[in-house]
C-alpha positions as a Python dict, from the first residue, in 0.01 Angstrom:
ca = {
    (1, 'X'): (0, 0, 0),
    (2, 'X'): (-10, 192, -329),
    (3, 'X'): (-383, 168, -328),
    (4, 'X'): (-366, 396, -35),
    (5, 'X'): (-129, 626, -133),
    (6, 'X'): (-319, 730, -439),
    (7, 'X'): (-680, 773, -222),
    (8, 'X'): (-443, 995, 2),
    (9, 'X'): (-277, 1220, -275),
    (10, 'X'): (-674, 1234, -446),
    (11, 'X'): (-836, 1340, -48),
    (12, 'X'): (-525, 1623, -60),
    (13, 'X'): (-589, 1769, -406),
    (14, 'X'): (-972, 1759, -310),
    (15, 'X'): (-937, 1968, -16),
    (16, 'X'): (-695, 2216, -217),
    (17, 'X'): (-1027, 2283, -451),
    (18, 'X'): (-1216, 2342, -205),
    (19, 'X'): (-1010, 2598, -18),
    (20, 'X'): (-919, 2747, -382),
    (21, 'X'): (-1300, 2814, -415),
    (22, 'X'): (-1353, 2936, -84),
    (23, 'X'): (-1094, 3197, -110),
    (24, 'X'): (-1244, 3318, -454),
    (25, 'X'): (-1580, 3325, -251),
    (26, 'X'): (-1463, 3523, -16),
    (27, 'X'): (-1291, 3796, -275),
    (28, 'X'): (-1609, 3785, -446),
    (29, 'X'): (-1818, 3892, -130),
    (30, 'X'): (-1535, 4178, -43),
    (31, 'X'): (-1707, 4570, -60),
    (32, 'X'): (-1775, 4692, -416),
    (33, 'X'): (-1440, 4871, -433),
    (34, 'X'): (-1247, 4582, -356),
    (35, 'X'): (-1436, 4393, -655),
    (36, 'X'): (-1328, 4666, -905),
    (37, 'X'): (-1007, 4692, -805),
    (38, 'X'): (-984, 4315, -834),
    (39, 'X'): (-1160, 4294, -1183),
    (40, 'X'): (-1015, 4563, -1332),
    (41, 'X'): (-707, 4498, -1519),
    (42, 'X'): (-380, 4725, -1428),
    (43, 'X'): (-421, 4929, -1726),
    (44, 'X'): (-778, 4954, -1699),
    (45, 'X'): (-715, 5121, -1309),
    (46, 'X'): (-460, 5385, -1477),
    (47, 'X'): (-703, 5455, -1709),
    (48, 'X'): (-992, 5447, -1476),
    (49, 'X'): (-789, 5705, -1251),
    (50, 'X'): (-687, 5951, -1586),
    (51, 'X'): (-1036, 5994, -1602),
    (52, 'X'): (-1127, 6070, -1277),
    (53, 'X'): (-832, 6322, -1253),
    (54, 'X'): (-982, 6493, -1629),
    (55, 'X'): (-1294, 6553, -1455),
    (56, 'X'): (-1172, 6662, -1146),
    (57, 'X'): (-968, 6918, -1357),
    (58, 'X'): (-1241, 7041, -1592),
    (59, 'X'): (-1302, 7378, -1426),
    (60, 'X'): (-925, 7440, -1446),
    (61, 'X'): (-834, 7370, -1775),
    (62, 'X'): (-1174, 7573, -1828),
    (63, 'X'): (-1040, 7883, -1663),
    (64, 'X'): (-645, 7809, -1819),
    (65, 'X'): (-834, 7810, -2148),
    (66, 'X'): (-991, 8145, -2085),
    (67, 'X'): (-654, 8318, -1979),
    (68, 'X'): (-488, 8194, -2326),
    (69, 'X'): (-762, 8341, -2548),
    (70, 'X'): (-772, 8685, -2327),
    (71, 'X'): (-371, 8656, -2403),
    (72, 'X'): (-392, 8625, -2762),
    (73, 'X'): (-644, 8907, -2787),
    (74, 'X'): (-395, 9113, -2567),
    (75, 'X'): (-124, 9013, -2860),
    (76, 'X'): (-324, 9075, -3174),
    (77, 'X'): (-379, 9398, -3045),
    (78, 'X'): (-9, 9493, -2971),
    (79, 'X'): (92, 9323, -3321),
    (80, 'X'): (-207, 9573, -3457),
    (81, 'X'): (-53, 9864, -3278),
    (82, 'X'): (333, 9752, -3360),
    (83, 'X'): (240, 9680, -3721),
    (84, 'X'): (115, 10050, -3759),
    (85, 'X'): (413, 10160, -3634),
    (86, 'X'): (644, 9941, -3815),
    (87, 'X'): (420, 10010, -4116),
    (88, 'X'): (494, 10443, -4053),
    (89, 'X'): (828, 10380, -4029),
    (90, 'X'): (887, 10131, -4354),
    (91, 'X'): (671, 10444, -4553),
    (92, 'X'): (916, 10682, -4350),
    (93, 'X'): (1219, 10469, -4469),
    (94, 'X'): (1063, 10401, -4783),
    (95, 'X'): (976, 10808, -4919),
    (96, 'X'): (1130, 10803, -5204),
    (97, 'X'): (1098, 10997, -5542),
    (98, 'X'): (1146, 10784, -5845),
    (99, 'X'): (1352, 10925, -6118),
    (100, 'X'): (1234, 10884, -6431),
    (101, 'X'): (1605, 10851, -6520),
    (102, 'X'): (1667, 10478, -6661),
    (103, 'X'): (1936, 10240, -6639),
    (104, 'X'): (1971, 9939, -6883),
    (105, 'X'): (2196, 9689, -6801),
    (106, 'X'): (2264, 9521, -7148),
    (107, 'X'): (2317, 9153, -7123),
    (108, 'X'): (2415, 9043, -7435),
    (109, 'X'): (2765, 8963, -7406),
    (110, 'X'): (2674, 8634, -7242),
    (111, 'X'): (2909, 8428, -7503),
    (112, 'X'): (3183, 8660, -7357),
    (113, 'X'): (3194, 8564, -7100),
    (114, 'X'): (3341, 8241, -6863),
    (115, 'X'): (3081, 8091, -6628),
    (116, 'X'): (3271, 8264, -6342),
    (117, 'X'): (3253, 8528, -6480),
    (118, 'X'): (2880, 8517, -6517),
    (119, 'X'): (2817, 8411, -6167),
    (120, 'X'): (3027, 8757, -6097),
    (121, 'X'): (2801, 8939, -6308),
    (122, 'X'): (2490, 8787, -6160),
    (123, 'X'): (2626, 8915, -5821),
    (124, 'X'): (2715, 9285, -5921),
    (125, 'X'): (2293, 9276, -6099),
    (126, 'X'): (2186, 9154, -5744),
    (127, 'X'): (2380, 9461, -5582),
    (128, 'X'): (2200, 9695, -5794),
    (129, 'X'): (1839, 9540, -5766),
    (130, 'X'): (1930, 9587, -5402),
    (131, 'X'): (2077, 9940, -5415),
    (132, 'X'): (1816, 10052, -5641),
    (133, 'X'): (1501, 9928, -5378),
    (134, 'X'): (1659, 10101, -5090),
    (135, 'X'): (1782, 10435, -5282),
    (136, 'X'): (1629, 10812, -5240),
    (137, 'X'): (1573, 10826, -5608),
    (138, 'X'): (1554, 10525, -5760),
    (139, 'X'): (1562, 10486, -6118),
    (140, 'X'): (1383, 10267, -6385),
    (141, 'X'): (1583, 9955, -6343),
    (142, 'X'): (1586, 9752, -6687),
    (143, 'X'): (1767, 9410, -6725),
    (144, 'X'): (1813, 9302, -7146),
    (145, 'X'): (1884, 9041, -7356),
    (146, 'X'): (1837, 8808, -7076),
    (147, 'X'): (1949, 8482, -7137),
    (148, 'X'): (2174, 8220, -7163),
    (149, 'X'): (2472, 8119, -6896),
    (150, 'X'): (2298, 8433, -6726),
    (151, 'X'): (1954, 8289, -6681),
    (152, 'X'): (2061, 7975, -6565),
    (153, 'X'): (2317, 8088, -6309),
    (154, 'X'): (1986, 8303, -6176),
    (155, 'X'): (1769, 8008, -6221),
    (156, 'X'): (2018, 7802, -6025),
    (157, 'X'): (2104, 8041, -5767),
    (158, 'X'): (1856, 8286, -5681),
    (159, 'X'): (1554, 8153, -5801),
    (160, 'X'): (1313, 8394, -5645),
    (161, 'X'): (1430, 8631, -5884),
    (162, 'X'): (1160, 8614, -6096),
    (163, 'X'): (915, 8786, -5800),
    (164, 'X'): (1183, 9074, -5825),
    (165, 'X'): (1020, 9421, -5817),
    (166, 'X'): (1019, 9762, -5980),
    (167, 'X'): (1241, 9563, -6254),
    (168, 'X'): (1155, 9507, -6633),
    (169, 'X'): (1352, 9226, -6705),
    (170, 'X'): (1322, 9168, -7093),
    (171, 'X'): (1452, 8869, -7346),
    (172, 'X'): (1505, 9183, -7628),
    (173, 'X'): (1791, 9370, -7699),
    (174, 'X'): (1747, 9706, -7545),
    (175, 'X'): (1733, 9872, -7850),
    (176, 'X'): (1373, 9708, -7870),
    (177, 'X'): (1277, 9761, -7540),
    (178, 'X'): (1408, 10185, -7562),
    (179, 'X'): (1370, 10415, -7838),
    (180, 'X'): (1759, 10489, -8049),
    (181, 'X'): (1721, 10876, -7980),
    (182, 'X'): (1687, 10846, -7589),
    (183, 'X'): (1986, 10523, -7538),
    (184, 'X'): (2335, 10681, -7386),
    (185, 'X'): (2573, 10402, -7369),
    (186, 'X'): (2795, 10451, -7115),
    (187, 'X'): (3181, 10373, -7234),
    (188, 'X'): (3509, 10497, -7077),
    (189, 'X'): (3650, 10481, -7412),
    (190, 'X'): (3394, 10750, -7524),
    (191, 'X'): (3527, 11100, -7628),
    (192, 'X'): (3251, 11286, -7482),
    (193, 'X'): (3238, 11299, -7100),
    (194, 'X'): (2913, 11295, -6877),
    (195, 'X'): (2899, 11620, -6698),
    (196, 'X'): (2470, 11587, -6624),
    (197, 'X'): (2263, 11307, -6649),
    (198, 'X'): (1915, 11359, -6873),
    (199, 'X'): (1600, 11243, -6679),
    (200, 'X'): (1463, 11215, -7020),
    (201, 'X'): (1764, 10938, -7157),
    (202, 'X'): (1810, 10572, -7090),
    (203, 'X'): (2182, 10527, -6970),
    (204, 'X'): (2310, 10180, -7093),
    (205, 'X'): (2558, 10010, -6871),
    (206, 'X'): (2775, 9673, -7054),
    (207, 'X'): (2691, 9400, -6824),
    (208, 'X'): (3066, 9209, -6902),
    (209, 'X'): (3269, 9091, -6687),
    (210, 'X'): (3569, 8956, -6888),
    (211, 'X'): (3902, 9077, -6696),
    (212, 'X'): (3936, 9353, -6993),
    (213, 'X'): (4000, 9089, -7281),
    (214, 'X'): (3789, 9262, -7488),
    (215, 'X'): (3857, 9654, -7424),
    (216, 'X'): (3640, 9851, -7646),
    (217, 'X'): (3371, 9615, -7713),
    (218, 'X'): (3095, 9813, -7585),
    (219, 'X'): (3231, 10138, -7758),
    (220, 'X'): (3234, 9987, -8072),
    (221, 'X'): (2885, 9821, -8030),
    (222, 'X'): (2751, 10192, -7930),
    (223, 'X'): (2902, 10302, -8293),
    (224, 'X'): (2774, 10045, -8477),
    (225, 'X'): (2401, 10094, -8352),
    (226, 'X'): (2435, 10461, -8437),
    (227, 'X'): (2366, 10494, -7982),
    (228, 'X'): (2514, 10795, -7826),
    (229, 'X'): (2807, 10749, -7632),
    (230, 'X'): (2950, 10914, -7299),
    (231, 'X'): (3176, 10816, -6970),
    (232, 'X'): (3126, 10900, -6602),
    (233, 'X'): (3389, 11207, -6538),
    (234, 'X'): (3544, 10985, -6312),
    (235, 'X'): (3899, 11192, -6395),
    (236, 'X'): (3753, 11552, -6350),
    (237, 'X'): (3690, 11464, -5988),
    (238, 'X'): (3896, 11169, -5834),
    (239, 'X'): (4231, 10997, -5890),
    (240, 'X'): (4270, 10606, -5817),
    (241, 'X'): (4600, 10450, -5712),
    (242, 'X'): (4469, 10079, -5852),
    (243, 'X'): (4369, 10038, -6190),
    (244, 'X'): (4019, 10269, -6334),
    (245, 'X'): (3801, 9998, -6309),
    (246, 'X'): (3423, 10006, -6235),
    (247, 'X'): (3215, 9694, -6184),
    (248, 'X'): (2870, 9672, -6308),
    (249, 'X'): (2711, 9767, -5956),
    (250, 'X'): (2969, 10046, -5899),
    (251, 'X'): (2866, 10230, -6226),
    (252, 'X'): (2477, 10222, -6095),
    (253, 'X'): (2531, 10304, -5756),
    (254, 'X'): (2727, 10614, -5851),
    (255, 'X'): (2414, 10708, -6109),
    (256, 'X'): (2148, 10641, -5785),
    (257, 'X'): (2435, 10817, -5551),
    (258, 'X'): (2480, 11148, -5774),
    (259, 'X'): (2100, 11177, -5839),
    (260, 'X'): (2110, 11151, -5435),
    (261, 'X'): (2377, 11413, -5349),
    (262, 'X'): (2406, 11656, -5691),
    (263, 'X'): (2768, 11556, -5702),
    (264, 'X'): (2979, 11354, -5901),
    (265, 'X'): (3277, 11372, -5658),
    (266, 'X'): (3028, 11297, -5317),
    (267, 'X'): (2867, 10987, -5577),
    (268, 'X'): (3248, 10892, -5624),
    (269, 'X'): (3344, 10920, -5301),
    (270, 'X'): (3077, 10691, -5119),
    (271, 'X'): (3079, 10436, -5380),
    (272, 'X'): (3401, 10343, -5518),
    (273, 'X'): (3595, 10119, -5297),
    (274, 'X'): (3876, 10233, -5058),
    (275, 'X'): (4130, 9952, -5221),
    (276, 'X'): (4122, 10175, -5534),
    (277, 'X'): (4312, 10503, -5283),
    (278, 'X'): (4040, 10722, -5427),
    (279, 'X'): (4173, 11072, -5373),
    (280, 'X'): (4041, 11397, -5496),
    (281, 'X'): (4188, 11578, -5788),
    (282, 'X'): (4422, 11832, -5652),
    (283, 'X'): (4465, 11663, -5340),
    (284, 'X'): (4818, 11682, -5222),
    (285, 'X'): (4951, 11489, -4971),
    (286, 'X'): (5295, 11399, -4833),
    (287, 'X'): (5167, 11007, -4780),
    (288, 'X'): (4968, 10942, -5079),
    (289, 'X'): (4707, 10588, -4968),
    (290, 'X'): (4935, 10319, -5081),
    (291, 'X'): (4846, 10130, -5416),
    (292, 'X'): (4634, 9830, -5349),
    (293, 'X'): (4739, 9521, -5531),
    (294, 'X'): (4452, 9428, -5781),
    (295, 'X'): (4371, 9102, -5682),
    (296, 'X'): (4246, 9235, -5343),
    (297, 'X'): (3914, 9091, -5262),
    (298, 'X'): (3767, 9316, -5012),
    (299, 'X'): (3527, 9556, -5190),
    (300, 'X'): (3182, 9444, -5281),
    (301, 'X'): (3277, 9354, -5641),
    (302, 'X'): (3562, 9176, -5803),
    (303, 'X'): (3863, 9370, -5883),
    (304, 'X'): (3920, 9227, -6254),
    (305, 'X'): (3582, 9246, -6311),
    (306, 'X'): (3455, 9573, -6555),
    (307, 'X'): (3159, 9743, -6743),
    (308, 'X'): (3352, 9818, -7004),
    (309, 'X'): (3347, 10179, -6813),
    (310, 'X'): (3752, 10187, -6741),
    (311, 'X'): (3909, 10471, -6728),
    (312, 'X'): (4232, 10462, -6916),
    (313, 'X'): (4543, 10695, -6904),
}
């Protein structure tokens, strides 16, 4: 009985072969696209069928490739033509007449000062670099005695200071950079008041900022170096309702304004802030502008901060 069985199970699995063969036969003798479809593996197909698709799309990526390079030609040429114009109009913007006037801003009172208040300063320098490359007239910018908290705060913070242009920015004192004879220190506490400035003279400008701890400090440096002395004549033309302050930037933009305008009181007016109540001398007025408290925060420059050029009653 088993005997039997196991003949019958072997005669099954047998004809199973057999029919297994006879079906591969018969996908073996299919037509030639049938084969390949059958040998190829899925991925094989897709990739069989990308590249039958590239080719049937070569004259159109052709002709696509052709409209981009006539389009880039029809944009260097506008960017040609624009950049001519742009070009006229930054030398139209740009016609200026240097002065041969120079301003010095002396940085040697770095040990003066706080590291706030050297950050402040480095601002109120950046203002005038910036006021000075955009002015009608600008002058011979010179930066001194840079060094110290001051160099690092512009190393730290504005490092692309050093490609800064139309600047001599010098390590000496300025009176080795400028001749004694031609330095005018500019001081509020000065006796002698700046009615014209000198094209010929190097106006000196205290870069402090020290919240008027140490009034006088530039005068008495100007004395002791045997410089000539003078201060804007901020009173002959404008009163102030806030305290006679002027930052470092404030001073230079009224030099670059007046050799603008010819006039003290027009360089006053469109610099100094309108916190300060700037009103002309003579000016009367039932409603005088309303004194501004000094801590206000809204001109360009800090309030407390000074050039030692203050102008005190």
């Amino acid at each position: 009985m088993t005997t039997a069985v196991c003949s019958q199970m072997a005669d099954d699995n047998t004809e199973k072969q057999a029919s297994a063969e006879e079906d591969r036969s018969e996908k073996t003798v299919s037509s030639p696209g049938d084969t390949e479809n059958q040998v190829l593996s899925k991925r094989q197909r897709k990739k069989l069928l990308k590249q039958q698709k590239w080719e049937e799309e070569r004259e159109q990526r052709k002709q696509r490739r052709k409209e981009r390079k006539q389009q880039r030609r029809l944009q260097r040429q506008s960017h040609q033509e624009g950049g001519e114009v742009q070009s006229a109009r930054k030398r139209a913007r740009r016609e200026a007449t240097p002065s041969s006037l120079r301003l010095v801003v002396d940085c040697s009172f770095d040990s003066l000062m706080l590291i706030k208040d050297v950050h402040k300063l480095h601002k109120q320098i950046q203002r005038c670099y910036a006021e000075n490359r955009r002015a009608s007239h600008p002058v011979q910018f010179y930066l001194t005695s840079l060094g110290g908290q001051l160099r690092q705060s512009m190393d730290e913070k504005d490092k692309g200071w050093v490609n800064w242009k139309d600047i001599h920015i010098q390590t000496e004192h300025y009176t080795e950079v400028v001749s004694q004879e031609e330095l005018v220190y500019l001081t509020s506490d000065s006796p002698n008041v700046l009615t014209e400035l000198d094209p010929k003279k190097a106006y000196v400008i205290g870069g402090l900022v020290d919240h008027n701890h140490h009034k006088g400090v530039t005068f008495e440096r100007a004395k002791e170096l045997g410089i000539s002395h003078a201060q804007l004549p901020l009173s002959s033309f404008v009163k102030m309702n806030s305290r006679k302050v002027l930052a470092v930037n404030h001073v230079f933009e009224i030099i670059l304004a007046y050799l603008e305008k010819g006039s003290w009181q027009e360089a006053f007016f469109t610099v100094l802030p309108q916190r300060k109540g700037v009103v002309a001398v003579g000016w009367d007025a039932t409603n005088p502008p309303k004194k501004d408290d000094e801590t206000d925060s809204d001109s360009d420059s800090d309030p407390e901060t000074t050039a030692q050029t203050e102008e005190r009653a």
